[in-house]
matplotlib code that plots the C-alpha trace (Angstrom):
import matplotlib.pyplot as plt

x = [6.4, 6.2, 5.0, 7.1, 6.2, 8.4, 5.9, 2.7, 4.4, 4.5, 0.5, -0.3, -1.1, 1.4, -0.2, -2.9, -5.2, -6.6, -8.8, -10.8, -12.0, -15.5, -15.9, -18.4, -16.2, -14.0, -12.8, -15.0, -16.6, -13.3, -11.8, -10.0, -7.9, -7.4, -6.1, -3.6, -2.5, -2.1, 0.1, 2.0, 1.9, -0.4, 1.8, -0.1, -2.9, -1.1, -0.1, -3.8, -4.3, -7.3, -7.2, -8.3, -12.2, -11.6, -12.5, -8.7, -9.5, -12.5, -11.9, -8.1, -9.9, -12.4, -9.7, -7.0, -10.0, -10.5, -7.5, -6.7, -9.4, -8.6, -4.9, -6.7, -8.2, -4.8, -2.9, -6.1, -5.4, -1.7, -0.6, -3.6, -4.7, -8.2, -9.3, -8.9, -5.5, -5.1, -6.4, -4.1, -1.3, -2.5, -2.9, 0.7, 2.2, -0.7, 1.9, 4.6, 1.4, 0.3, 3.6, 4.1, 0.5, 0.8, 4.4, 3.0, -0.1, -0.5, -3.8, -3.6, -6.6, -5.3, -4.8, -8.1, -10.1, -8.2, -8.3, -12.3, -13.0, -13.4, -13.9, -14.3, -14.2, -10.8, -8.8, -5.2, -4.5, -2.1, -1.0, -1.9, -4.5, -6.6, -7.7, -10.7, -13.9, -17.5, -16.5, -13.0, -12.2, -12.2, -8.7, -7.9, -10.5, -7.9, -5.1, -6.0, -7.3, -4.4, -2.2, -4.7, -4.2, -1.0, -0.7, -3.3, -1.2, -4.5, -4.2, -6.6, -9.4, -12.2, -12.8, -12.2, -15.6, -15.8, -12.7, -13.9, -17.5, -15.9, -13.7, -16.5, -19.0, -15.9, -16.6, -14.2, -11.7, -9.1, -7.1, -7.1, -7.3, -8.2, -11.4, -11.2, -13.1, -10.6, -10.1, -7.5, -4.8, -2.5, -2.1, -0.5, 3.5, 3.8, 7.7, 8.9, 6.0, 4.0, 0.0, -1.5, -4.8, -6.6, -9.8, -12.7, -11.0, -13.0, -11.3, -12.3, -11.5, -12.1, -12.0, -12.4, -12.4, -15.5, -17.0, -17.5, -16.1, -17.0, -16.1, -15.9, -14.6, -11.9, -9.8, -6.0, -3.5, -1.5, 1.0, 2.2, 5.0, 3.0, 3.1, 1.2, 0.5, -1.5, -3.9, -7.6, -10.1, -12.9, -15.2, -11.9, -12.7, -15.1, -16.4, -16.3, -17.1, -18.6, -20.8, -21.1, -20.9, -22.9, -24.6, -22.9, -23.3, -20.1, -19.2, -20.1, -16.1, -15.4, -14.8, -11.4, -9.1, -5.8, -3.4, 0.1, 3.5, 6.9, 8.3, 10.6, 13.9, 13.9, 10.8, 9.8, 8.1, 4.3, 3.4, 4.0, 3.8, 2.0, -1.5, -2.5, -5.3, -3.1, -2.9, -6.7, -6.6, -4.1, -6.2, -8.9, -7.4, -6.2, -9.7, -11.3, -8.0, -8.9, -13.0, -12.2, -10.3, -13.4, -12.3, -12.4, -11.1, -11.7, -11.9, -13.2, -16.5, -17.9, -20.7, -20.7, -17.1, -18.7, -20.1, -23.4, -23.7, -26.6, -28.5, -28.3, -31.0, -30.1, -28.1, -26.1, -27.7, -26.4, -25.2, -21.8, -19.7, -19.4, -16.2, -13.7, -16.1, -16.7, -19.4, -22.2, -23.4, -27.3]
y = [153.2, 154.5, 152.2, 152.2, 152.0, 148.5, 147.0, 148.5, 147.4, 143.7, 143.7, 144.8, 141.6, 140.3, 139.8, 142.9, 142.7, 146.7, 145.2, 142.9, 141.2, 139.8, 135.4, 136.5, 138.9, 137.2, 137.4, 134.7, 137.5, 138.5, 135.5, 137.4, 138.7, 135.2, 134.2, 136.5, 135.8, 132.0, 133.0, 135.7, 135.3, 136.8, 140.2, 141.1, 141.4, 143.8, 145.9, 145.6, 147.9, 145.7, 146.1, 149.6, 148.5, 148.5, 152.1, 150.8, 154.4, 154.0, 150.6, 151.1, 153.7, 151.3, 148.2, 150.5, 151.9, 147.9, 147.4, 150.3, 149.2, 146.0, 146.9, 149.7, 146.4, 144.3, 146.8, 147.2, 143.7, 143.4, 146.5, 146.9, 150.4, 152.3, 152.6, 156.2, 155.4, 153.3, 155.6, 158.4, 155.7, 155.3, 158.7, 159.0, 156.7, 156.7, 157.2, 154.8, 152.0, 152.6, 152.4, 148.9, 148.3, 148.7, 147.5, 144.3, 144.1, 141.1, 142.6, 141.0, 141.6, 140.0, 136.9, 136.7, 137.8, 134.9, 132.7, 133.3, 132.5, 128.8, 126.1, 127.0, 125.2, 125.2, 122.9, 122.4, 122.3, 119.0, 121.4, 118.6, 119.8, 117.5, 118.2, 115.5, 117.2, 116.1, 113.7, 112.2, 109.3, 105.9, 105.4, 109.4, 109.1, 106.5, 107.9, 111.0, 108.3, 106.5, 109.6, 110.8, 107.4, 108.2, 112.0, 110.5, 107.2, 105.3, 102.1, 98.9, 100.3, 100.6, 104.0, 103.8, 104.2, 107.5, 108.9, 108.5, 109.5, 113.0, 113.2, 113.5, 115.1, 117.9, 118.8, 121.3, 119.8, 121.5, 121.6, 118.4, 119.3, 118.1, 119.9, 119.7, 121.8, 123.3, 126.9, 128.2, 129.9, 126.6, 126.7, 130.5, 131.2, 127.0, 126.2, 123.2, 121.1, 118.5, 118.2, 115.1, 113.9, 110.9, 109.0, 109.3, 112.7, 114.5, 115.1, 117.4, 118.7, 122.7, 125.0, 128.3, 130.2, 129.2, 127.9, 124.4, 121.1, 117.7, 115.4, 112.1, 110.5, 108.2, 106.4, 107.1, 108.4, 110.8, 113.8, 116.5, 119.3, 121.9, 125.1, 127.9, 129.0, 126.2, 126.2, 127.9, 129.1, 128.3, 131.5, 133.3, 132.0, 134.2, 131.2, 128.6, 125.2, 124.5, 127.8, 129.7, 126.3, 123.3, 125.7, 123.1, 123.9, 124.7, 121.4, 119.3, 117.8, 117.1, 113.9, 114.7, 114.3, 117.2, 117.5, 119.6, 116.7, 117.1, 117.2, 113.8, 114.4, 111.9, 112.7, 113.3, 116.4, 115.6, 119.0, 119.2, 122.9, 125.6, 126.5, 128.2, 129.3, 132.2, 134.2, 134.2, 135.7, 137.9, 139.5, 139.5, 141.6, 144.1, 144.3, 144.7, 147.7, 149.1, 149.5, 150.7, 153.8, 154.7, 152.9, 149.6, 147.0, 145.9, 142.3, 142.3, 140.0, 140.2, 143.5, 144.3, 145.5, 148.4, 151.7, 152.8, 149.2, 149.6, 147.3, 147.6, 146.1, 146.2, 143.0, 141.5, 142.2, 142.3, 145.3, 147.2, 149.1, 152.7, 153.3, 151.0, 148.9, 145.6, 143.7, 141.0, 139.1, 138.0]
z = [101.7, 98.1, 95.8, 92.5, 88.7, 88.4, 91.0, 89.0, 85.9, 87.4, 87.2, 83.8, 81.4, 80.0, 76.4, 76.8, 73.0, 72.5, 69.3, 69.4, 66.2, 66.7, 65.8, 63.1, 61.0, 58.7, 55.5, 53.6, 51.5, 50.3, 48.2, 46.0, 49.1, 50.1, 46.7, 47.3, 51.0, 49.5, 46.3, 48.0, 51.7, 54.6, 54.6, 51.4, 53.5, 56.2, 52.9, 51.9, 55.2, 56.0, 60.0, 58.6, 58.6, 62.9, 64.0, 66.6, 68.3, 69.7, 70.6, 72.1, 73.8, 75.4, 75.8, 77.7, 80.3, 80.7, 81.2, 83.9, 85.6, 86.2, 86.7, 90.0, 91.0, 91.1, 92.9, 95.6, 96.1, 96.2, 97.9, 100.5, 99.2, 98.8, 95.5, 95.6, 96.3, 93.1, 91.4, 92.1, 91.3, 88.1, 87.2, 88.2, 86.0, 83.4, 80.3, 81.5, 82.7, 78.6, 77.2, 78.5, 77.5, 73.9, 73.5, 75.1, 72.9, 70.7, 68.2, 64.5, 62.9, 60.0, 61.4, 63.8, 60.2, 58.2, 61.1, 61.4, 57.8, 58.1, 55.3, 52.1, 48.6, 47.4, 44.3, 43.6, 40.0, 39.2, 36.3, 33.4, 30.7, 28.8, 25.6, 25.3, 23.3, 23.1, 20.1, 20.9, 20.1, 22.7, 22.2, 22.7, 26.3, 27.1, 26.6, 28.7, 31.4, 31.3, 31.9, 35.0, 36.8, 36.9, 37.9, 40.9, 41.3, 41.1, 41.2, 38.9, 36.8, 39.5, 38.9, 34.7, 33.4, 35.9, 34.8, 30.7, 31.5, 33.3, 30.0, 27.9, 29.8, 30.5, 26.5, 25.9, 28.0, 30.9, 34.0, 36.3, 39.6, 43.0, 45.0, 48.9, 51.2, 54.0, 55.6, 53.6, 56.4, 56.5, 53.1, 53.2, 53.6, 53.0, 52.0, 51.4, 52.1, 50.3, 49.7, 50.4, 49.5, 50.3, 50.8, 48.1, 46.3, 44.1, 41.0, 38.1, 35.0, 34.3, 32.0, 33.4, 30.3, 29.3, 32.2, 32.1, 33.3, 35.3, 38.0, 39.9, 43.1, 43.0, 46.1, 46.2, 48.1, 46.4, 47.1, 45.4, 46.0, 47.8, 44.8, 45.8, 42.6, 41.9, 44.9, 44.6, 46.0, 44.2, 44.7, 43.5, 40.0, 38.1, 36.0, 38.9, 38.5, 41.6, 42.1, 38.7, 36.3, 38.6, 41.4, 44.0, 47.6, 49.5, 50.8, 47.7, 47.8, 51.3, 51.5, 49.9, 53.1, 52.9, 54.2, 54.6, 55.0, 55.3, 51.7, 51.5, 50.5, 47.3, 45.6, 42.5, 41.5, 40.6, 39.7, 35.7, 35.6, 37.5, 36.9, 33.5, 35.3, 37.1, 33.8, 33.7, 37.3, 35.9, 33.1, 35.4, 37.4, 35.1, 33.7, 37.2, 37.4, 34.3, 34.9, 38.8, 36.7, 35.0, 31.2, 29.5, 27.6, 23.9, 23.9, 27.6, 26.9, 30.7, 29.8, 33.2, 32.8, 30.2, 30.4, 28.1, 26.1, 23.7, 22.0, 17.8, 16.2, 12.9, 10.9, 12.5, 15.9, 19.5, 22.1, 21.5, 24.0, 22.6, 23.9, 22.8, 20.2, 22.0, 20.7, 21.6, 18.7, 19.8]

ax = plt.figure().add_subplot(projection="3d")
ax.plot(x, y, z, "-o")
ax.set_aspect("equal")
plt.show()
């Protein structure tokens, strides 16, 4: 009796994968990308055409041959034939056997790179800037302390003398936020969620302007609408605190426990505003845009982001950009 395609068709895999993406290939060298998946949503990274780096051909090629094989080997079993004979059955219905194949098959590359990436260093902005310098006053320290305690609902003064000594070690003052160390795909296409973060939380304030900041551990509990706009990762950041400011290693916060909860239907917002810091990313991106296309910006004070600097060594000395003026006073 002639064996028909629908009984072939019953042996292919169900939920055949033509690409696979090797457990050491991720996206953890490409934070900027990662940024993006969290403010926007993964499909930024489909758009981004990343599964591109796969040569899919060659291995498609390699996974359908797999795949046919095994499939010869199914049907030698469960219809009692030679494997010549399974052979010639598949060379019958080769194009129908890998139509079904790749309408059934479940590759993402996006999602096995993001999903490879594993922790990294990552802060949520609370949106509240302070504005503490090197000499502020005690009663301006407190006031700033005073307002923290209660963005991070902590509770007594245990932690008081950390919170004033990061005030004015943080000398030019900036963004409170909260550094955890987490892989960062549960935090992209997040709605209506809260953040939670417990146990000893390492809290900061940056300023990523100018590069500087400082931190301490206090013990709370605290939650806050989950905004994508105000989570970071910290590599992200071209003046990070924790690699290009303190030289941290990666895993310097994580005794901060996070996590994602359902957002109650009575609370309060937290967040005071989303993160200043995005315009930063904003004009570092158009800068980065600008030097890709071969010019530059005036203003732009990161050299590498100019063509043909020279040094002047005449009054007042430093280098200068000769194509749009930008210069470095020594």
């Amino acid at each position: 009796m002639k064996i028909k395609f629908e009984q072939i068709e019953e042996l292919i895999s169900e939920y055949p994968t033509l690409v696979y993406v090797d457990r050491s290939d991720s996206l953890k060298g490409s934070p900027e990308l990662l940024q993006q998946a969290i403010h926007e949503g993964m499909n930024c990274l489909y758009e981004e055409n990343i599964g591109d780096l796969y040569d899919n051909d060659s291995l498609e090629h390699d996974a359908m041959d797999s795949y046919m094989n095994d499939l010869r080997e199914n049907m030698k079993s469960k219809f009692g034939i030679t494997a010549e004979e399974a052979e010639a059955l598949t060379d019958e219905y080769e194009d129908c056997i890998k139509d079904v194949i790749y309408d059934r098959d479940n590759t993402d590359i996006v999602k096995e790179l993001v999903g490879n990436t594993g922790n990294l260093t990552m802060f949520y902005s609370t949106g509240h800037t302070v504005d503490t310098q090197w000499n502020s006053s005690a009663a301006e320290i407190k006031k700033e302390r005073m307002q923290i305690r209660r963005i991070l609902k902590i509770r007594g003064g245990a932690h008081d003398n950390d919170i004033d000594e990061m005030l004015r070690e943080a000398g030019y003052g900036g963004e409170v936020v909260v550094y955890f160390y987490k892989e960062p795909s549960p935090f992209m296409d997040v709605e209506n969620r809260m953040i939670e973060f417990s146990g000893s939380v390492c809290v900061a304030v940056i300023d990523v302007n100018g590069g500087s900041g400082a931190d301490c551990a206090v013990t709370t509990t605290v939650a806050f609408p989950f905004e994508p706009k105000n989570m970071f990762i910290d590599n992200a950041i071209k003046y990070s605190y924790s690699f290009a400011v303190c030289g941290m290693v990666d895993d310097w916060c994580r005794s901060t426990v996070v996590q994602l909860i359902e957002k109650k239907a009575k609370t309060k917002a937290a967040v005071l505003e989303v993160s200043p810091i995005n315009e930063h990313l904003d004009l570092e991106t158009k800068y980065n845009k600008k030097f890709a296309a071969g010019k530059c910006t005036i203003g732009d004070m990161d050299i590498r982001r100019h063509r043909d600097v020279t040094y002047i060594n005449d009054y007042p000395c430093g280098s200068r950009c000769p194509h749009c003026g930008t210069f470095w006073i020594d």
